[in-house]
N, C-alpha and C positions, 0 to 999 in steps of 0.2 A: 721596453728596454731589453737588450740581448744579454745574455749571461754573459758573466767572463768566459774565455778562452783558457782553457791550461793544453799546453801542450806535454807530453809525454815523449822526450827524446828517445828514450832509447829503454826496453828491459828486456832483463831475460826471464822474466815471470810467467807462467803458461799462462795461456788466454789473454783476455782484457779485464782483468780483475780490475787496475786503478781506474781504467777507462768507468767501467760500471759505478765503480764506487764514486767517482767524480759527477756521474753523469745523474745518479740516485741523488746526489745535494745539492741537482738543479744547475749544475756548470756545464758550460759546454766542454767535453776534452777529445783531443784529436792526438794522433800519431804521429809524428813524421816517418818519414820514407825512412832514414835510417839517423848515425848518430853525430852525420859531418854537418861542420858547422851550415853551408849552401841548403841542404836537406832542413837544417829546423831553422834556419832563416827564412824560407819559404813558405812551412807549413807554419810560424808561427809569428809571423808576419802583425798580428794584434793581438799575439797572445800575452796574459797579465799574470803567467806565471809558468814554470817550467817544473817537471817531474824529471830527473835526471840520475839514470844511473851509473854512465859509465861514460857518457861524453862530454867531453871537455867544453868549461863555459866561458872564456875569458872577455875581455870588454872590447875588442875589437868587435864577437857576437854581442855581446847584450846591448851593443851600437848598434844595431839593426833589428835589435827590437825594441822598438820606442815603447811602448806600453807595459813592458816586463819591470813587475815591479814583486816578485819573487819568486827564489828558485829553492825547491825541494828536494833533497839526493833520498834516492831508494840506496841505505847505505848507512854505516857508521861514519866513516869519516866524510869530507870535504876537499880533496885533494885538488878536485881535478875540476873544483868553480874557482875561478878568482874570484876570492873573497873580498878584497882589496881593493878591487874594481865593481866590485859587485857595492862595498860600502861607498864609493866616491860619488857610486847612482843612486845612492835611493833605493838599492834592492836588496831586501831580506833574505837569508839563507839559511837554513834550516837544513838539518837530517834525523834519522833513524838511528838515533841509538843503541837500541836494542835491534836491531836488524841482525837474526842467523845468530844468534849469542847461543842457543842450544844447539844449533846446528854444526857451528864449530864445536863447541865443546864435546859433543860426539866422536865430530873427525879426530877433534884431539886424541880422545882418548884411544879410537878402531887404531889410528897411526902407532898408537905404542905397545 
């Protein structure tokens, strides 16, 4: 049996830390080329879930990925998945709540 597939659209995290971290609990996870829809349509082609930081998921994409059955934002909010669409399929969405909460809280403060 092959592992799942997670595709990782898009970060701006150094290195391949989720990659490793994904790939340490036995999944398989891949990158796309960047974070347009054609690019993780291609590279995630059977992939059964998505790491998404800053590209846009709406249900025209998760049309074209038949297998994708959730998606995870590196991130607090959700903006920029359709959620809506994402609930009409079957697919789970999830985030980071606490994603950068000290890190802004720093900027906040240097800014004042």
């Amino acid at each position: 049996m092959t592992a799942p597939l997670i595709l990782v659209t898009d970060c701006d995290l150094p290195g391949i830390v989720i990659e490793d971290t994904l790939r340490a609990a036995g999944l398989r996870a891949e990158r796309a080329a960047s974070g347009s829809p054609d690019d993780i349509a291609a590279a995630g082609a059977d992939a059964e879930a998505l790491v998404v930081q800053w590209a846009r998921i709406d249900g025209p994409l998760m049309d074209r990925l038949p297998n994708l059955r959730f998606i995870s934002r590196v991130g607090i909010g959700y903006d920029m998945i359709d959620v809506e669409a994402a609930t009409a399929r079957g697919i789970a969405v999830a985030n980071t709540p606490s994603y950068c909460i000290e890190e802004v809280a720093a900027h906040t403060v240097a800014m004042i």
